[in-house]
C-alpha positions in Angstrom: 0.0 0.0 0.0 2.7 2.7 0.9 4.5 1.6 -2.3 1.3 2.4 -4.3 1.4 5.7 -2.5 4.9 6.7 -3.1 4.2 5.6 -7.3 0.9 8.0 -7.3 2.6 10.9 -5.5 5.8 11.3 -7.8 3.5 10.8 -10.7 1.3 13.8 -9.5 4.8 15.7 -9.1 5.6 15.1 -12.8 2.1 16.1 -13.6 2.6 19.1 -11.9 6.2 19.7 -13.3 4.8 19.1 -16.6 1.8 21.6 -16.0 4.1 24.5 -14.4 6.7 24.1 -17.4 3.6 24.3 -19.9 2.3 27.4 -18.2 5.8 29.2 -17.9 6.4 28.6 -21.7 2.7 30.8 -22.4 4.0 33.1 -20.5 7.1 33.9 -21.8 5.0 34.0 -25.3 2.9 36.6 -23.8 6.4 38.6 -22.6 7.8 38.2 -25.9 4.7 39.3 -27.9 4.1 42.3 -25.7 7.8 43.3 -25.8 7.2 43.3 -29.7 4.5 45.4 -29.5 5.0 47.9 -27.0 9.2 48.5 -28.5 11.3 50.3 -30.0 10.6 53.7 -27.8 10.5 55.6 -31.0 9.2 58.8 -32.1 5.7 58.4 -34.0 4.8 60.3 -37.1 1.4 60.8 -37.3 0.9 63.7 -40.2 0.7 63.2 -43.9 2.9 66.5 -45.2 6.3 66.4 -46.7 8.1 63.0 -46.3 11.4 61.6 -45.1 14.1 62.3 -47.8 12.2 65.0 -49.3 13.7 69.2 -48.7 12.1 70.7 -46.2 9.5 73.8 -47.3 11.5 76.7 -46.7 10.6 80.3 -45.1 12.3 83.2 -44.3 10.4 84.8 -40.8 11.2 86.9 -37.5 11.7 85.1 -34.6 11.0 86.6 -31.7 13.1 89.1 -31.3 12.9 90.5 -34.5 15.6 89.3 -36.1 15.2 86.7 -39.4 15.2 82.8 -39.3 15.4 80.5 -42.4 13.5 77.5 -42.2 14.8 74.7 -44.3 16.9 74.9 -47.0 21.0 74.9 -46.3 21.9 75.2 -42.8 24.3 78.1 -42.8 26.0 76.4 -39.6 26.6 73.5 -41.9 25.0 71.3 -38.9 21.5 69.6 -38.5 18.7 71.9 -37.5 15.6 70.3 -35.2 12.3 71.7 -35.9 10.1 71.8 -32.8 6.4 72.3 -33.1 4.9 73.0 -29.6 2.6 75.8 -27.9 3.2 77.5 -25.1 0.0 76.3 -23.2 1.8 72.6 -23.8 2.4 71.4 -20.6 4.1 68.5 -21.9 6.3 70.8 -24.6 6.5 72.8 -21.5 8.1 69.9 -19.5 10.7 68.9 -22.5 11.9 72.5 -23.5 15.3 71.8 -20.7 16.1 68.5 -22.4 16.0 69.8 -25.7 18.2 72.5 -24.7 20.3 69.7 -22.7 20.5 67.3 -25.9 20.9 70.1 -28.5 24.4 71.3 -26.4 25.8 67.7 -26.6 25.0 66.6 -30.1 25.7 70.4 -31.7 22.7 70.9 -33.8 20.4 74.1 -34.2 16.7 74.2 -32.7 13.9 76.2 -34.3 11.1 76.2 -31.5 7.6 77.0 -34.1 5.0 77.9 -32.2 1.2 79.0 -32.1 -1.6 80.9 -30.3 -1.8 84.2 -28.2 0.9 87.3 -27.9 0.0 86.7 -24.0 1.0 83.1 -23.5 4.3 83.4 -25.7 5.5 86.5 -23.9 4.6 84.1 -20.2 6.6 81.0 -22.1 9.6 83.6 -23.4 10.1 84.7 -19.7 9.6 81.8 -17.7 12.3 79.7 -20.3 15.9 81.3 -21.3 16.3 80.1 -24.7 19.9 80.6 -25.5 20.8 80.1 -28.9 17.5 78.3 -29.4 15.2 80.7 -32.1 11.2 81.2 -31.2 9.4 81.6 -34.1 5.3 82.0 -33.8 3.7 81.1 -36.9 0.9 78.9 -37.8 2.2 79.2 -41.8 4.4 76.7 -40.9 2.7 74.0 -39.4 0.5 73.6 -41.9 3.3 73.3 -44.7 4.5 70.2 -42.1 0.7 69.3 -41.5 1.2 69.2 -38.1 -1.9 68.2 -36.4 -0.4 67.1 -32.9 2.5 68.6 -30.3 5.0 68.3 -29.8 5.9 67.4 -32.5 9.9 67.3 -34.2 11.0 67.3 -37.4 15.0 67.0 -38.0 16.9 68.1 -41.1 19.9 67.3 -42.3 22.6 70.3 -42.9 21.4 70.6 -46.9 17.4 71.0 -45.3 16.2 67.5 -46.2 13.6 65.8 -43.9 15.7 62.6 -42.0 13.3 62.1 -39.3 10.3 63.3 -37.7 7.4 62.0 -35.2 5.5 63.3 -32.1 8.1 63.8 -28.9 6.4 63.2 -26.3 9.2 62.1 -23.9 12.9 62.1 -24.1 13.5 58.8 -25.6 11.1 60.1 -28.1 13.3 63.0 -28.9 16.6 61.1 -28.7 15.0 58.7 -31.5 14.9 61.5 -34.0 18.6 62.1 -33.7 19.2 58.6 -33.8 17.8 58.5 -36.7 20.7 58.3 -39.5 23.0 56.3 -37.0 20.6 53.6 -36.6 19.0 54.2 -40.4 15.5 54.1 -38.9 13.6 57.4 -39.5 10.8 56.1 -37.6 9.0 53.6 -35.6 6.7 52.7 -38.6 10.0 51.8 -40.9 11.5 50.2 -37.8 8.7 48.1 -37.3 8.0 47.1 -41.0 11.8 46.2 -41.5 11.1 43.7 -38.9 8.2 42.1 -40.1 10.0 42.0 -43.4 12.6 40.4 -42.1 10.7 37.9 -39.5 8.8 36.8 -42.4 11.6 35.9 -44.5 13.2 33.7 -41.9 10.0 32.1 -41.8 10.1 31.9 -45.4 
């Protein structure tokens, strides 16, 4: 009788060995499918205006001091310019303005902040931020050449004023993803993501 016992307990171990290595196998499915879907961190572009690889629509504007800022085109600096759309009611533009700053000193390109709405809320933005060599331009003209429809929003151009990459920004890996953009040779998290697939399906191929 105890021998009987001893035989039906280990075989309701294994049974239970078996079941917990079943179920820890669905799981790490589950982690791997959500870690597919929820990665790379990138920046998402969500307008339908000018394109990746395509010259940048160029205007010649005051910023806000006065003085004239060329938008696209050549970079007379001979170094990448980043576009930012924002407003200055944005609390999350708001929140990213010192990291661009930060990130813009360390990788040595130009900023053009584009902006939109009231004389009011710029001239409340303007003195709460210090913008060093960052140029604030207000103007709605240019957000609709991008068809921006959300902020914040980046668009980065190479030194000749072509598009490289461009998405919403709504947190710093967000914005670092734009500049990563011609190191890594993903403009976006759309081509990331469909260079992937590509190449999943030819393995499975």
């Amino acid at each position: 009788m105890t021998m009987q016992f001893l035989i039906a307990s280990n075989v309701l171990l294994w049974l239970a060995l078996i079941g917990c290595a079943v179920l820890m196998l669905g799981l790490l499915r589950q982690v791997g499918l959500l870690h597919e879907r929820s990665s790379p961190m990138g920046a998402m572009i969500t307008d339908h205006g000018p394109d990746i690889g395509d010259a940048a629509p160029t205007f010649d504007l005051p910023d806000h001091s006065g003085a004239m800022v060329r938008i696209g085109g050549p970079s007379a600096l001979k170094r990448p310019t980043l576009l930012m759309f924002t407003a200055p009611t944005c609390p999350v533009c708001d929140k990213l303005f010192p990291l661009i700053k930060s990130i813009a000193r360390a990788e040595k390109f130009s900023v053009v902040m584009i902006s939109d709405g009231q004389p009011d809320e710029h001239q409340r933005f303007l003195a709460k931020h210090e913008l060093g060599d960052i140029r604030y331009v207000v103007s709605a003209e240019v957000g609709m050449a991008f068809q921006v429809g959300k902020i914040p929003y980046g668009v980065l151009l190479d030194p000749e004023g072509v598009i490289r990459a461009k998405g919403l920004t709504n947190t710093r890996e967000h914005l670092e993803s734009l500049l990563e953009a011609d190191k890594s040779g993903f403009a976006s998290i759309q081509q990331f993501m469909t260079s992937r697939k590509h190449s999943h399906d030819a393995k499975a191929a």
